[in-house]
VEXGUFI-712189 format. One record per residue (C-alpha): residue in one letter; chain; x, y, z. Coordinates in steps of 0.25 Angstrom, whole numbers, always signed. Layout:
<nodes>
NODE tiba koldren     x     y     z
NODE    A       A     X     Y     Z
...
</nodes>
This chain:
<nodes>
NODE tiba koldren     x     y     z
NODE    X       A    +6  -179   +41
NODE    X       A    -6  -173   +47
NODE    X       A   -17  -165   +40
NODE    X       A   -27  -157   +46
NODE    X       A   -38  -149   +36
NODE    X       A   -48  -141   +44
NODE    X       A   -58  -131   +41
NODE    X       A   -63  -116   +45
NODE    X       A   -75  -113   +43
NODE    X       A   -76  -124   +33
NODE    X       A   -78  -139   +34
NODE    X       A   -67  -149   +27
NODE    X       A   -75  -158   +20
NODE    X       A   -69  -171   +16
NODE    X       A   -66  -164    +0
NODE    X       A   -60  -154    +6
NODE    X       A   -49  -162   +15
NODE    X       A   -48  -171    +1
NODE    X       A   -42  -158    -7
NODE    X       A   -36  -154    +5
NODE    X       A   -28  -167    +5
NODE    X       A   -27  -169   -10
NODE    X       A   -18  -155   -11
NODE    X       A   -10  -156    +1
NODE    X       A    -8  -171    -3
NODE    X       A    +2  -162   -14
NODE    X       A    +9  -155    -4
NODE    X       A   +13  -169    +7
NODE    X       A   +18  -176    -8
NODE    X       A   +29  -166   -10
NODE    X       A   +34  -166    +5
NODE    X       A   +31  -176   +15
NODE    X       A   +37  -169   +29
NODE    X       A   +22  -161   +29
NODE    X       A   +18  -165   +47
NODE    X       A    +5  -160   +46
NODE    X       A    -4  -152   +37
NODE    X       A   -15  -142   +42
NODE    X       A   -25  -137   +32
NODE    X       A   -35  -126   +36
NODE    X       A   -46  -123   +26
NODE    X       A   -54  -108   +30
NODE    X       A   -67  -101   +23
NODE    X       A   -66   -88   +29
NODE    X       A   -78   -77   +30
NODE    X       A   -72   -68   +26
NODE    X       A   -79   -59   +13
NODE    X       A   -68   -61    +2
NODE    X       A   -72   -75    -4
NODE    X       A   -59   -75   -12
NODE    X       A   -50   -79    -1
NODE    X       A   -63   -86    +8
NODE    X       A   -56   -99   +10
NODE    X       A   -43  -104   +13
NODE    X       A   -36  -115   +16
NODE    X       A   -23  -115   +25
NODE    X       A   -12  -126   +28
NODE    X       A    +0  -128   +37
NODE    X       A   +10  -138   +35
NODE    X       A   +19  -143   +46
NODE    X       A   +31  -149   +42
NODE    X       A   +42  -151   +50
NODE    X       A   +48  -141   +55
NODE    X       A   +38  -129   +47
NODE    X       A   +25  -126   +44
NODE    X       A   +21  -122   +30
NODE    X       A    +7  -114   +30
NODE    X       A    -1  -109   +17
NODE    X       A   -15  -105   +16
NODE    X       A   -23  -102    +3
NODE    X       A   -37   -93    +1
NODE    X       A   -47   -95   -10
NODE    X       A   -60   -93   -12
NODE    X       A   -61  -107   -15
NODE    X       A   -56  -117    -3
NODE    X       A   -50  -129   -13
NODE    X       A   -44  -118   -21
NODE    X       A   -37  -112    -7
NODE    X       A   -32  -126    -5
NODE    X       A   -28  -127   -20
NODE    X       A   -18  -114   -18
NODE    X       A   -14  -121    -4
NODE    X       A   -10  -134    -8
NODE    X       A    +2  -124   -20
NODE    X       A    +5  -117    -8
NODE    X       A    +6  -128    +1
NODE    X       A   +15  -135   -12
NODE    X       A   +23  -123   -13
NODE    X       A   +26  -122    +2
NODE    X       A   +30  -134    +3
NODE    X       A   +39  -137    -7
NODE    X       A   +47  -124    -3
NODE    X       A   +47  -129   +11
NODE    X       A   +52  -144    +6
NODE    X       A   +62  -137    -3
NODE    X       A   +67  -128   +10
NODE    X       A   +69  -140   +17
NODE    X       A   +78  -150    +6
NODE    X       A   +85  -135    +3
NODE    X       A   +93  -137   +17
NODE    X       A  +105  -146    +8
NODE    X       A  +115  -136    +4
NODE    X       A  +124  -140    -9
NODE    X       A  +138  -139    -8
NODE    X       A  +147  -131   -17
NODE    X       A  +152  -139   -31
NODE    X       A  +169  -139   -27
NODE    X       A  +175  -137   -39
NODE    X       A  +183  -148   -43
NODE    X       A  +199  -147   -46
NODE    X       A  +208  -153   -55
</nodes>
């Protein structure tokens, strides 16, 4: 699995890739098949300091892509609400794919 964090308009400090690894750490536990993960961590200047930072991810896993991205005024609260979203989205993806078995119809036995 590959892992890339970067910054705009912001430098990662080596805190900031721990957290980022320490939540995600959640996500690759529940399903293995993750081929690469991309982390993207923005401080935007814009004049709303309610949804100034922002922390994106895309996850390529085979076959799909699964992107979410989370705004806060807080960067470690954005990553925070990234990582349920990230949880969430996964686990749907990962019951989609074990949901392909189709059961067969109990037969009704005769006697």
């Amino acid at each position: 699995m590959n892992l890339t964090i970067s910054g705009h308009h912001l430098e990662v400090t080596q805190a900031l890739r721990n957290y980022v690894l320490a939540k995600l750490e959640r996500i690759t536990r529940h399903f293995d098949q993750i081929e690469d993960i991309r982390v993207r961590l923005v401080i935007e200047n814009e004049t709303e300091k309610d949804r100034r930072q922002r922390a994106e991810c895309l996850i390529h896993v085979k076959g799909s892509d699964l992107f979410a991205e989370s705004s806060h005024e807080d960067l470690y609260a954005a990553l925070d609400q990234l990582a349920d979203k990230l949880d969430r989205l996964v686990g749907r993806y990962k019951s989609k794919v074990q949901e392909h078995h189709h059961r067969t119809p109990k037969r009704l036995a005769v006697a």
